[in-house]
Backbone of each chain as nested JSON, in Angstrom:
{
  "chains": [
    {"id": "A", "residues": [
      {"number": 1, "name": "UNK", "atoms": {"N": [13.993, 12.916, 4.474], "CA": [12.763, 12.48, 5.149], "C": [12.066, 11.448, 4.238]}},
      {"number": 2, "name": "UNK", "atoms": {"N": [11.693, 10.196, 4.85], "CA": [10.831, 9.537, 4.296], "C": [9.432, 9.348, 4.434]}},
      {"number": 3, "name": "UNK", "atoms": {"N": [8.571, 9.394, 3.546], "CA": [6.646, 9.029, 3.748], "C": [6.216, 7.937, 2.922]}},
      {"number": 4, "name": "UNK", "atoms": {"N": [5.043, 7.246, 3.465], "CA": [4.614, 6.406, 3.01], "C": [3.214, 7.058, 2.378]}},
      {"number": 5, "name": "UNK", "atoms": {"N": [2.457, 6.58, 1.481], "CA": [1.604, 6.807, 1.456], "C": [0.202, 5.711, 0.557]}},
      {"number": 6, "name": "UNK", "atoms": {"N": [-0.5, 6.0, 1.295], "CA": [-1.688, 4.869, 1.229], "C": [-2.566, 5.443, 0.616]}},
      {"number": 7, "name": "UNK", "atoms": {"N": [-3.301, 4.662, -0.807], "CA": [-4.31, 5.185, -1.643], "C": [-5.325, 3.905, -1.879]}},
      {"number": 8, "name": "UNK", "atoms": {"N": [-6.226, 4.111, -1.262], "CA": [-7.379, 3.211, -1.02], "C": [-8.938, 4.144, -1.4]}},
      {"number": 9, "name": "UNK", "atoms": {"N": [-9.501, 2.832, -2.154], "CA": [-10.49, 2.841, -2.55], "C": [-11.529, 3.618, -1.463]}},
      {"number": 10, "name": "UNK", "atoms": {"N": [-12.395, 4.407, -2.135], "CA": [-13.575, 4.877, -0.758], "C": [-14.706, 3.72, -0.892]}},
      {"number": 11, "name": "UNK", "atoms": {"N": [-15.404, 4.256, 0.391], "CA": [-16.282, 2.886, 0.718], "C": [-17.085, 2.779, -0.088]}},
      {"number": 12, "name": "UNK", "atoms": {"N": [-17.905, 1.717, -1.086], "CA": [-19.08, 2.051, -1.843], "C": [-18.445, 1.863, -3.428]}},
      {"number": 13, "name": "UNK", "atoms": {"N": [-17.1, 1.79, -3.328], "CA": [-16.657, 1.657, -4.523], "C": [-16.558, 0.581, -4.714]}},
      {"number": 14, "name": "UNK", "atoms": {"N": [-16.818, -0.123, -5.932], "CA": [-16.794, -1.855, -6.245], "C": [-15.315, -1.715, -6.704]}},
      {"number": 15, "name": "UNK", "atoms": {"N": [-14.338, -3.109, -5.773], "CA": [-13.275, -2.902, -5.763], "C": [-13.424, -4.807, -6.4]}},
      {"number": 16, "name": "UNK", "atoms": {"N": [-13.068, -5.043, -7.564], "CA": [-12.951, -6.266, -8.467], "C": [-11.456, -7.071, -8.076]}},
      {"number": 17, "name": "UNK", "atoms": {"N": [-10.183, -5.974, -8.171], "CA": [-9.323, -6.612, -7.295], "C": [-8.892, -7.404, -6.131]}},
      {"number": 18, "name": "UNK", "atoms": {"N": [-9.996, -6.459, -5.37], "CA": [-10.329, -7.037, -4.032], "C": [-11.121, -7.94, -4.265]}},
      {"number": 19, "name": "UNK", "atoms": {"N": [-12.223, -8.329, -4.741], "CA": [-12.675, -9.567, -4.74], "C": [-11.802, -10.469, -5.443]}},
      {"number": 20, "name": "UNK", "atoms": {"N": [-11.556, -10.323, -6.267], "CA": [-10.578, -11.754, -7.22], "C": [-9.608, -12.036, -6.16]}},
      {"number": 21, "name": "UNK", "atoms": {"N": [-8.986, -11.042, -5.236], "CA": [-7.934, -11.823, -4.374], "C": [-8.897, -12.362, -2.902]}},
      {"number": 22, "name": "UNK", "atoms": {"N": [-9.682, -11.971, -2.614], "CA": [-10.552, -12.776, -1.3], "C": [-10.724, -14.392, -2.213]}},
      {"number": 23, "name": "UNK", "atoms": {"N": [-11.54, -14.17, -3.56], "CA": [-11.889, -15.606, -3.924], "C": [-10.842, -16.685, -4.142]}},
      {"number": 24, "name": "UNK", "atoms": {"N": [-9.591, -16.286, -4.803], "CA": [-8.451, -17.07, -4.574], "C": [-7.889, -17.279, -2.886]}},
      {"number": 25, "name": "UNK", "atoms": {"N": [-8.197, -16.755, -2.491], "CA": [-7.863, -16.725, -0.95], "C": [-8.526, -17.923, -0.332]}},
      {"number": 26, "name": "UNK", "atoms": {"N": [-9.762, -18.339, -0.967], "CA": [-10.882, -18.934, -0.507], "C": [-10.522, -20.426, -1.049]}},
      {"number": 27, "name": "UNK", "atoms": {"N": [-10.467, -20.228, -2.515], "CA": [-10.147, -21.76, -2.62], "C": [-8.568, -22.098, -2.218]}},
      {"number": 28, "name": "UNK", "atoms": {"N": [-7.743, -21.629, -1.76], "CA": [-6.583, -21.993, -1.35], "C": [-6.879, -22.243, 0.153]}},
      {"number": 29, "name": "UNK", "atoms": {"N": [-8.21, -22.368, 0.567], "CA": [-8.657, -22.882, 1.931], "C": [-8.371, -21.854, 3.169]}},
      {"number": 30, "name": "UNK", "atoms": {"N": [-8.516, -20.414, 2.572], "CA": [-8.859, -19.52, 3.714], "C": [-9.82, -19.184, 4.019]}},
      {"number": 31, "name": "UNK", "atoms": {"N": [-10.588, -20.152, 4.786], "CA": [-12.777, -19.408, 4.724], "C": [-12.524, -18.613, 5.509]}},
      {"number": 32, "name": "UNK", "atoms": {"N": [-11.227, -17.791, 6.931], "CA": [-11.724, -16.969, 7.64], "C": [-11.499, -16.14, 6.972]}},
      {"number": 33, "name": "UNK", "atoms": {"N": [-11.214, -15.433, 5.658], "CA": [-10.772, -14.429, 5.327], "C": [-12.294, -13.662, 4.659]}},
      {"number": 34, "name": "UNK", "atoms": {"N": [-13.191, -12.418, 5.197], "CA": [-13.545, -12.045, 4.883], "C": [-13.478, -11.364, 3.481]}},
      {"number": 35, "name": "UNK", "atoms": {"N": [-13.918, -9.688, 3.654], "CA": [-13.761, -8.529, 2.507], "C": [-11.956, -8.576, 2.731]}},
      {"number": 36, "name": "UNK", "atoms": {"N": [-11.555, -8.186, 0.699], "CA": [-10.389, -7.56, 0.606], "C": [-10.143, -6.514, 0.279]}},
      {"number": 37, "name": "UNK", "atoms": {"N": [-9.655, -5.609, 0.428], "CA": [-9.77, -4.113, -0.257], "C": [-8.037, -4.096, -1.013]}},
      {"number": 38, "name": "UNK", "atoms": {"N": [-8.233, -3.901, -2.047], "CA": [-6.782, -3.77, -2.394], "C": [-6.34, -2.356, -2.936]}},
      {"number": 39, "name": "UNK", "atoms": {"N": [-5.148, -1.935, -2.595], "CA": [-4.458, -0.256, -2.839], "C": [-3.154, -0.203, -3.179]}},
      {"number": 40, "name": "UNK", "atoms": {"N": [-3.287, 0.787, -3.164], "CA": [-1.285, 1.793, -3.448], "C": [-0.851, 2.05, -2.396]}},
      {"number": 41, "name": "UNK", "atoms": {"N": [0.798, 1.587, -2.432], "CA": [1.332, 2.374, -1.405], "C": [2.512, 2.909, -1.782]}},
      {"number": 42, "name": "UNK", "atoms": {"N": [3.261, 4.058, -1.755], "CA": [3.692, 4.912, -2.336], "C": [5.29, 5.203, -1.038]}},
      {"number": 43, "name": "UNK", "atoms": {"N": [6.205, 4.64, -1.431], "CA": [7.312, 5.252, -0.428], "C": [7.88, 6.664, -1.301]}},
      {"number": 44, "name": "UNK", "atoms": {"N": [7.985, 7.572, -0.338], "CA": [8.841, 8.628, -1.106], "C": [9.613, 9.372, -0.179]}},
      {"number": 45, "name": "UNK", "atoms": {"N": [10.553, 9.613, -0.72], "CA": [11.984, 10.367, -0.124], "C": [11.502, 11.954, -0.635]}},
      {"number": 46, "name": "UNK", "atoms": {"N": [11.656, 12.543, 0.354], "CA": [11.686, 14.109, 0.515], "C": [12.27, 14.883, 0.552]}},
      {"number": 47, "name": "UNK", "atoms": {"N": [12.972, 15.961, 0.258], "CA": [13.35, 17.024, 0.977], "C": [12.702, 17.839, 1.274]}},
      {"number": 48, "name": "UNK", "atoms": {"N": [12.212, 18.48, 2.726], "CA": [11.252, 19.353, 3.114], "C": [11.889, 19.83, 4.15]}},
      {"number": 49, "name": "UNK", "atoms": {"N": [11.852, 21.455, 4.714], "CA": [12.327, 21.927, 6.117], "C": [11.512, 21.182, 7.083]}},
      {"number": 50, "name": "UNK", "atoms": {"N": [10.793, 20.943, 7.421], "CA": [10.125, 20.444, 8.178], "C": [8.832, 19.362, 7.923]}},
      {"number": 51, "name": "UNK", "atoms": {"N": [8.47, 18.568, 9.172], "CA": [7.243, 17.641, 8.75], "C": [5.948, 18.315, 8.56]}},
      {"number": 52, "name": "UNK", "atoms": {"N": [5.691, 18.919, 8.706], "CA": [4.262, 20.272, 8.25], "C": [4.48, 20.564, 6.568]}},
      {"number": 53, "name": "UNK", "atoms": {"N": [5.253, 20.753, 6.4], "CA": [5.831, 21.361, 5.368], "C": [5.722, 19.873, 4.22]}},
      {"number": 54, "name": "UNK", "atoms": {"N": [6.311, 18.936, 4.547], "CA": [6.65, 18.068, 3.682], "C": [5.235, 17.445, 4.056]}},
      {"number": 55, "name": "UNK", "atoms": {"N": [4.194, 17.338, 4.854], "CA": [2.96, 16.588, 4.506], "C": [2.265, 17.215, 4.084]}},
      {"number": 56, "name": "UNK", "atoms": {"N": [2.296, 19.066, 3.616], "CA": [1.843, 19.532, 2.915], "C": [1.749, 19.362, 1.45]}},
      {"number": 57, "name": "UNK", "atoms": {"N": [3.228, 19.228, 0.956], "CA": [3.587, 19.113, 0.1], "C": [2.862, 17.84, -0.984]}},
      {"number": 58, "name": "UNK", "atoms": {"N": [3.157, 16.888, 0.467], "CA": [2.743, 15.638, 0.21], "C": [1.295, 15.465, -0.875]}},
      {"number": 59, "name": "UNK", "atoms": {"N": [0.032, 16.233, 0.724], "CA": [-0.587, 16.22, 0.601], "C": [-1.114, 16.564, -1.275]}},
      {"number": 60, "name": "UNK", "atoms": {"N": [-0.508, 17.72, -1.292], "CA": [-0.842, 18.664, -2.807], "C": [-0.603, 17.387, -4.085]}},
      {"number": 61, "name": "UNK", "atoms": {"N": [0.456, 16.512, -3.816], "CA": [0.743, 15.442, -5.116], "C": [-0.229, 14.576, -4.73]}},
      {"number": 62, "name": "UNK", "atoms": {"N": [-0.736, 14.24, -3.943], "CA": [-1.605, 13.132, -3.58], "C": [-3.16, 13.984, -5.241]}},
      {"number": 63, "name": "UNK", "atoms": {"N": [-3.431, 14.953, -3.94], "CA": [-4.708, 15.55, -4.819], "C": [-4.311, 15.903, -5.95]}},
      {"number": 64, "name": "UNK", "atoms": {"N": [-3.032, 16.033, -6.84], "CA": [-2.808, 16.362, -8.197], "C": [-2.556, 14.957, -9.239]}},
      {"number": 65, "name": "UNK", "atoms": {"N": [-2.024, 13.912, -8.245], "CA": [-1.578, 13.021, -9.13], "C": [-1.436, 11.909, -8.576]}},
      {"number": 66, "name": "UNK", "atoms": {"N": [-1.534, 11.222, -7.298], "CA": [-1.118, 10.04, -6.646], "C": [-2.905, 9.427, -6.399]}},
      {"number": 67, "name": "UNK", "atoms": {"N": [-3.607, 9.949, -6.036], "CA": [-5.1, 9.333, -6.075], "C": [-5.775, 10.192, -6.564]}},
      {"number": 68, "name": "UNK", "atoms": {"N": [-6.733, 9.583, -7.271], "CA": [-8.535, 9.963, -7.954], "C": [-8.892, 9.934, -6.824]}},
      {"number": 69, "name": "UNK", "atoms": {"N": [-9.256, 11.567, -6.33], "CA": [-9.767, 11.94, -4.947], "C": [-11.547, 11.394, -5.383]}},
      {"number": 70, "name": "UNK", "atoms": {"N": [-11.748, 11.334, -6.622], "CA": [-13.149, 10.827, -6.667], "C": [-13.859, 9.851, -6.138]}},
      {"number": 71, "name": "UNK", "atoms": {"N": [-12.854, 8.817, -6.433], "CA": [-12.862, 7.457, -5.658], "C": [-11.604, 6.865, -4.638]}},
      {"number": 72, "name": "UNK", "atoms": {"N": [-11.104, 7.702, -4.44], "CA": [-9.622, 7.348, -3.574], "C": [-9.452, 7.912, -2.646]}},
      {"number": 73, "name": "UNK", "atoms": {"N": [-9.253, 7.923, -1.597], "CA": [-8.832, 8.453, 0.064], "C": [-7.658, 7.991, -0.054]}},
      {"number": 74, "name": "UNK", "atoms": {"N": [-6.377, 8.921, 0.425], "CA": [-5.373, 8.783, 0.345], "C": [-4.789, 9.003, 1.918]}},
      {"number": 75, "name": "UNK", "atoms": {"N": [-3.991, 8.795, 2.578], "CA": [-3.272, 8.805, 3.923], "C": [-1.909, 8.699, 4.065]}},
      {"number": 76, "name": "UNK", "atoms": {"N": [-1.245, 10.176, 4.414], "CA": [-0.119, 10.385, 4.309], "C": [0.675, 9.643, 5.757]}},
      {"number": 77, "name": "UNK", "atoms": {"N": [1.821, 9.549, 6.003], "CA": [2.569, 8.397, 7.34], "C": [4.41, 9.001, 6.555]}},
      {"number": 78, "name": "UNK", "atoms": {"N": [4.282, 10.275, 7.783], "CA": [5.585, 10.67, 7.62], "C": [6.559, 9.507, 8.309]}},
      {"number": 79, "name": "UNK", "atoms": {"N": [7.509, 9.237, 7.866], "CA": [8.392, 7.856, 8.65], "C": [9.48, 8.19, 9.371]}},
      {"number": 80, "name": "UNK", "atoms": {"N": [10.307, 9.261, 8.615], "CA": [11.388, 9.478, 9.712], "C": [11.975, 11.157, 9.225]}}
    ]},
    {"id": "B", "residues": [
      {"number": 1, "name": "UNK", "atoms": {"N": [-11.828, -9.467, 12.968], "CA": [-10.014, -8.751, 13.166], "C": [-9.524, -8.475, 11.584]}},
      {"number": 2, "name": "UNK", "atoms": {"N": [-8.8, -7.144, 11.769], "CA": [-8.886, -6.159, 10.546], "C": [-7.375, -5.997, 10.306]}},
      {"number": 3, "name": "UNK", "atoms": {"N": [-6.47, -6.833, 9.039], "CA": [-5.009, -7.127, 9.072], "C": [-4.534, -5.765, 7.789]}},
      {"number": 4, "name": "UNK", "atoms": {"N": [-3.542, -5.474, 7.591], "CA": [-3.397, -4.796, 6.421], "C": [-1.823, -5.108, 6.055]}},
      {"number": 5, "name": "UNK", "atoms": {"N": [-1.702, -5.543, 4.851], "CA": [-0.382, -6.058, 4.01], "C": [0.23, -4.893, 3.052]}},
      {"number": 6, "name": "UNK", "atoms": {"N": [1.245, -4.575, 3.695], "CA": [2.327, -4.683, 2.336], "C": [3.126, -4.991, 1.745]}},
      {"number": 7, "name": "UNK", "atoms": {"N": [2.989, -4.52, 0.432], "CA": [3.664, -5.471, -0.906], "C": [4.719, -4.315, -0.811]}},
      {"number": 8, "name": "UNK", "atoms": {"N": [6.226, -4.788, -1.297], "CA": [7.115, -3.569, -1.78], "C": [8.173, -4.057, -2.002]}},
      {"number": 9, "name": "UNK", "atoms": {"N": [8.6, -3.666, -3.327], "CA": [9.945, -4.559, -3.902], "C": [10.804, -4.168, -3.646]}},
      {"number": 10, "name": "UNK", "atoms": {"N": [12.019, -5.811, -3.35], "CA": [13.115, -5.688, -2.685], "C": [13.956, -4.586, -2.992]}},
      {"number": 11, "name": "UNK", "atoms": {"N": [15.103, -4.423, -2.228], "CA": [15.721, -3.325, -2.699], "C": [16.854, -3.925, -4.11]}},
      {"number": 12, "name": "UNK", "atoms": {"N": [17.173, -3.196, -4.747], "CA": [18.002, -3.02, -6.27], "C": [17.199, -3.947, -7.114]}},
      {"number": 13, "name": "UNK", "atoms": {"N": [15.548, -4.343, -7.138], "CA": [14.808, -4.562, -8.169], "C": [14.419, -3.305, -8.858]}},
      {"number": 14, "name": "UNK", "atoms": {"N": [14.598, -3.127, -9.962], "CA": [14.079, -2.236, -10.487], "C": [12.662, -2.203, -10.909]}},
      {"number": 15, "name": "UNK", "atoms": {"N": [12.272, -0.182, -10.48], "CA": [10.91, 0.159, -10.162], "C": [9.819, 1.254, -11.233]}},
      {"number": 16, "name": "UNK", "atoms": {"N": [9.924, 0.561, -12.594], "CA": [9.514, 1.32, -13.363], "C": [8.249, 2.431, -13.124]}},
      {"number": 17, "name": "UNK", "atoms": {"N": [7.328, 2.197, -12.194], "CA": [6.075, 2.149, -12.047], "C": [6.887, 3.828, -11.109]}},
      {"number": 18, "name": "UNK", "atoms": {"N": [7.948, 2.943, -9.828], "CA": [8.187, 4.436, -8.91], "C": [8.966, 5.444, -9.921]}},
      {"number": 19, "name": "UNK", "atoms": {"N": [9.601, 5.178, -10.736], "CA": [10.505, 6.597, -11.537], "C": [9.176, 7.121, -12.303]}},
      {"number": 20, "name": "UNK", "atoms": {"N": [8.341, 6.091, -12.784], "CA": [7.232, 7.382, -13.894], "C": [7.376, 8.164, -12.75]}},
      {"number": 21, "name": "UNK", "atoms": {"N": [6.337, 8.073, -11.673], "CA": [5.696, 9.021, -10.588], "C": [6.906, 9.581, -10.115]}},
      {"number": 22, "name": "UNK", "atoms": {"N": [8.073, 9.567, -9.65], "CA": [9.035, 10.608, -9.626], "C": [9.453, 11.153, -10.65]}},
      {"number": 23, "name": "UNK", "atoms": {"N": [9.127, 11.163, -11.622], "CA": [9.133, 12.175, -12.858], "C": [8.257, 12.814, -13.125]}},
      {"number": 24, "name": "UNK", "atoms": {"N": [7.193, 12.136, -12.81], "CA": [5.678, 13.401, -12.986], "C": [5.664, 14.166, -11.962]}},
      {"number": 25, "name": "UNK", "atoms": {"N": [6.313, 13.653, -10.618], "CA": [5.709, 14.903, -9.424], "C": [7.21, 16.054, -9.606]}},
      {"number": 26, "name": "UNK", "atoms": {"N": [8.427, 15.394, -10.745], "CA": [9.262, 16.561, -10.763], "C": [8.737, 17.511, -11.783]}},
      {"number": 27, "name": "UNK", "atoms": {"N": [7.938, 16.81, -12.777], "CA": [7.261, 17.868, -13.805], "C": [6.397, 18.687, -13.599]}},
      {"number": 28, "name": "UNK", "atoms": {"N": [5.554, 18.297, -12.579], "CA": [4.927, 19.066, -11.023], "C": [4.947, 20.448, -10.431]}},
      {"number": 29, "name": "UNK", "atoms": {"N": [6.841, 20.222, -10.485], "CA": [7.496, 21.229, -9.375], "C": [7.889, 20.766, -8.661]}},
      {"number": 30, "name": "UNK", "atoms": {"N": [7.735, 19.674, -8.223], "CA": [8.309, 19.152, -7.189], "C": [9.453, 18.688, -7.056]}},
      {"number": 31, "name": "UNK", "atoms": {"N": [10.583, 19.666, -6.61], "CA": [11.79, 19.436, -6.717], "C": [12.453, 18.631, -5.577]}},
      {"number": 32, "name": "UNK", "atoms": {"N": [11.769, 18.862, -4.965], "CA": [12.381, 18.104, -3.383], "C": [11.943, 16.477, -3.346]}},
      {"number": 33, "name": "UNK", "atoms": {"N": [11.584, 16.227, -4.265], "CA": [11.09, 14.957, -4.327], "C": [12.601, 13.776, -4.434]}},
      {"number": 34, "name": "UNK", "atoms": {"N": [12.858, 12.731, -4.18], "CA": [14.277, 12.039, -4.226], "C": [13.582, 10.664, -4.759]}},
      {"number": 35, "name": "UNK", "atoms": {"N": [13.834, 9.336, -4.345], "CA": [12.923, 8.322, -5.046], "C": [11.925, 7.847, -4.47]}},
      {"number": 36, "name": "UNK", "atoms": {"N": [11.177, 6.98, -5.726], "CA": [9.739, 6.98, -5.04], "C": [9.872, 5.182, -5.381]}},
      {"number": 37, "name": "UNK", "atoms": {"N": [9.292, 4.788, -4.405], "CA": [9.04, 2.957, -4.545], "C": [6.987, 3.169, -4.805]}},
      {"number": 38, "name": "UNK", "atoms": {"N": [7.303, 2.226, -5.39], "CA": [5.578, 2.034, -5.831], "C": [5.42, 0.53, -4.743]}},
      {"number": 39, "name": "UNK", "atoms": {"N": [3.937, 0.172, -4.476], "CA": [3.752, -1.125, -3.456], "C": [2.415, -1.335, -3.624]}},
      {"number": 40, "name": "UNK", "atoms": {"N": [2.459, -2.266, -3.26], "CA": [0.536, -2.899, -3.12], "C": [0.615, -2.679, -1.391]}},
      {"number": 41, "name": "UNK", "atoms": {"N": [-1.23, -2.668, -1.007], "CA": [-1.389, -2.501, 0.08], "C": [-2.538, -3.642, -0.117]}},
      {"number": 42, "name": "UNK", "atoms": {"N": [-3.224, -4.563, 1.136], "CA": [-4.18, -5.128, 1.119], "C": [-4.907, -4.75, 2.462]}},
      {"number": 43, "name": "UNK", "atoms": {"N": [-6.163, -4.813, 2.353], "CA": [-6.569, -4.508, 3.785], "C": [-7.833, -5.918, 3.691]}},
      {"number": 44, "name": "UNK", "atoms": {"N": [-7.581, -6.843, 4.791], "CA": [-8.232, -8.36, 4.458], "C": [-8.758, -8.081, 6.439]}},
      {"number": 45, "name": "UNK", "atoms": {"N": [-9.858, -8.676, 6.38], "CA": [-10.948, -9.595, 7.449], "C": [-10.572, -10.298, 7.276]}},
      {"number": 46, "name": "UNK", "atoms": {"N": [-10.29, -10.834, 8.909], "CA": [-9.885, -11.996, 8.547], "C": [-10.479, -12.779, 10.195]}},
      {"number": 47, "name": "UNK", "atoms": {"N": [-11.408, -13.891, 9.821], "CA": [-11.419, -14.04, 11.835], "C": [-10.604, -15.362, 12.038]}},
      {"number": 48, "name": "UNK", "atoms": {"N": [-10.072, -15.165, 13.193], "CA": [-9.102, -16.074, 13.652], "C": [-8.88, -15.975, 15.076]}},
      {"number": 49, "name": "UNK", "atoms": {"N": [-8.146, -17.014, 15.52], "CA": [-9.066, -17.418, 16.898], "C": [-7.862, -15.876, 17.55]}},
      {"number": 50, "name": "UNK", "atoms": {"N": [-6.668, -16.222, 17.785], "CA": [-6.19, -15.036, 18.466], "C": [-5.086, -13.935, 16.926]}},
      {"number": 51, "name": "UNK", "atoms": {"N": [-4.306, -13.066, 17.238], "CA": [-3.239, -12.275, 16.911], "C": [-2.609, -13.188, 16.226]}},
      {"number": 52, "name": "UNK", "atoms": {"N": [-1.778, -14.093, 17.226], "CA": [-0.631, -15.032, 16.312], "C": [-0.996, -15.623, 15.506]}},
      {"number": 53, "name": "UNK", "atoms": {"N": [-2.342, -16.148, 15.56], "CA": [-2.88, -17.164, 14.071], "C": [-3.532, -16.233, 13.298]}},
      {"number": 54, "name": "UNK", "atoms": {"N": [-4.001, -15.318, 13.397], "CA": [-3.767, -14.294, 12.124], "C": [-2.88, -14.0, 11.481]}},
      {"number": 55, "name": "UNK", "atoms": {"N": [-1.697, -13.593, 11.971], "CA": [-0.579, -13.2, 11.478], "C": [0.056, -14.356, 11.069]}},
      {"number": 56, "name": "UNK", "atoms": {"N": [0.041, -15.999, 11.394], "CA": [0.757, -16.822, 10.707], "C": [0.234, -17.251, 9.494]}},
      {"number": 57, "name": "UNK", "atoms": {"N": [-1.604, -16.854, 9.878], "CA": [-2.477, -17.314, 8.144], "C": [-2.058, -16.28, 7.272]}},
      {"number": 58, "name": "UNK", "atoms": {"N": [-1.814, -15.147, 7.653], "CA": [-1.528, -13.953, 6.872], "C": [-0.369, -14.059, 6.379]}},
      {"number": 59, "name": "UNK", "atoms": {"N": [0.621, -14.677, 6.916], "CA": [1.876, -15.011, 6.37], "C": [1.899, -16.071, 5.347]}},
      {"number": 60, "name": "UNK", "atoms": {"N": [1.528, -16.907, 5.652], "CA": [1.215, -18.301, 4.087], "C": [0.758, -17.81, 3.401]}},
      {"number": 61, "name": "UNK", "atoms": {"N": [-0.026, -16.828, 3.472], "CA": [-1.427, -16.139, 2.172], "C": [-0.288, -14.974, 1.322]}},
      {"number": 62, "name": "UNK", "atoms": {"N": [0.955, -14.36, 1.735], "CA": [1.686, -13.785, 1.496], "C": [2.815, -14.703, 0.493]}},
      {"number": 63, "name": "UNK", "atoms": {"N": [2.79, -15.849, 1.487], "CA": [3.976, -16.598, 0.319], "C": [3.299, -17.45, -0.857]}},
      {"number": 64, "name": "UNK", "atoms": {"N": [1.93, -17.25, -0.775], "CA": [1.25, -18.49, -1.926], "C": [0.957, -17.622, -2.385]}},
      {"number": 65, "name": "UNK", "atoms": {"N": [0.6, -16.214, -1.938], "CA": [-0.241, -15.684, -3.122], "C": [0.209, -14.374, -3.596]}},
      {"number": 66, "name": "UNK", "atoms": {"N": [-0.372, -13.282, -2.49], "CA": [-0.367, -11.878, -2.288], "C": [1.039, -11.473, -2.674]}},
      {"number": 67, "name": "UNK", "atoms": {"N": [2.342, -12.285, -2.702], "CA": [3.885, -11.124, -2.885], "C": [4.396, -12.558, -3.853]}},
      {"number": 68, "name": "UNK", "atoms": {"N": [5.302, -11.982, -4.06], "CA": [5.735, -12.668, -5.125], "C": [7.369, -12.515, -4.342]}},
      {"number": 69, "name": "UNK", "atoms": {"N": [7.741, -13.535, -3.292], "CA": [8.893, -13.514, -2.735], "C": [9.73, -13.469, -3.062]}},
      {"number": 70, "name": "UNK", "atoms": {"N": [10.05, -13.877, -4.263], "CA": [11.671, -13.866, -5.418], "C": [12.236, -11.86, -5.373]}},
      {"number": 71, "name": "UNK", "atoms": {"N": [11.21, -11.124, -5.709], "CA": [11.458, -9.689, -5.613], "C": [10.554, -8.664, -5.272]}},
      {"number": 72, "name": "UNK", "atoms": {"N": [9.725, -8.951, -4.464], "CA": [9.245, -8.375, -2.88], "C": [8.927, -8.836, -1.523]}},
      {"number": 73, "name": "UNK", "atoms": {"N": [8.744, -7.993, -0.779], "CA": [8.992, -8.289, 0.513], "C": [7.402, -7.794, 0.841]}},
      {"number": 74, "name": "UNK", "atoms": {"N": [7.303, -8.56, 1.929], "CA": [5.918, -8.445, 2.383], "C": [5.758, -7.791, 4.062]}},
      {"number": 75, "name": "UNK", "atoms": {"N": [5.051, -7.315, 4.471], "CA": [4.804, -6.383, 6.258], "C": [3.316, -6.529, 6.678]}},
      {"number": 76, "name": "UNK", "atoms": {"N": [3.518, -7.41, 7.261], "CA": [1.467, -7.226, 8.443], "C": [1.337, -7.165, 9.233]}},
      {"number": 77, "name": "UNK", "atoms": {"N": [0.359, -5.853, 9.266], "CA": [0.209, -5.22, 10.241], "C": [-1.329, -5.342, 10.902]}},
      {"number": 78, "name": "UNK", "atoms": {"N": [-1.41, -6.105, 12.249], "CA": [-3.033, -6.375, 12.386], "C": [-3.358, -5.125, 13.018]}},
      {"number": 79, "name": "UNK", "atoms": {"N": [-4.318, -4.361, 12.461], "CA": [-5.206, -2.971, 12.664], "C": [-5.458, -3.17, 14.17]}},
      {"number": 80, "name": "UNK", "atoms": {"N": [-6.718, -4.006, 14.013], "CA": [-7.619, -4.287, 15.358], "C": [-7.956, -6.042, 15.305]}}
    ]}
  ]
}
């Protein structure tokens, strides 16, 4: 089984990455490009009996070690 | 209109960043774990007149800037 997983900044957090890539964005002549938020994304191969099971699993490394639940919202995307 | 990018290196580049984290989530316990790819995610505003010219500005902004095409591959996905 494969998951993706997405670790993004929570709202309110000053994200410096994200700005340095909007402002290069800008002088390379993209004015429509608003806010950037920039993150992790995490492919991982599983073995789990089932998809309950393995986004559980998931879930538990996310909150132990894949995001700073302090400032990070994380979103698991079982794939196949 | 709300686009989101990912970054994720080609396949047989090697992924120092994904083996740490599949070694920490096996030190974990996590045995069922198999390999892990590490990736950037971007989440960019962007206004543009329809879909397709988002996704084609989003595509130049991918090859000038955001991926580094020699050894990753880039995916956009417009939200809303």
């Amino acid at each position: 089984m494969q998951a993706r997983i997405f670790v993004t900044l929570k709202n309110g957090v000053l994200d410096p990455q994200g700005k340095a890539v909007a402002t290069a964005l800008h002088s390379l002549g993209y004015e429509g490009v608003g806010a950037v938020r920039q993150g992790k994304m995490f492919e991982i191969d599983i073995a789990a009996a089932d998809r309950e099971s393995a986004r559980a699993e998931l879930g538990e490394m996310c909150e132990r070690l894949l995001a700073n639940t302090v400032i990070e919202n994380y979103e698991i995307e079982i794939v196949d």
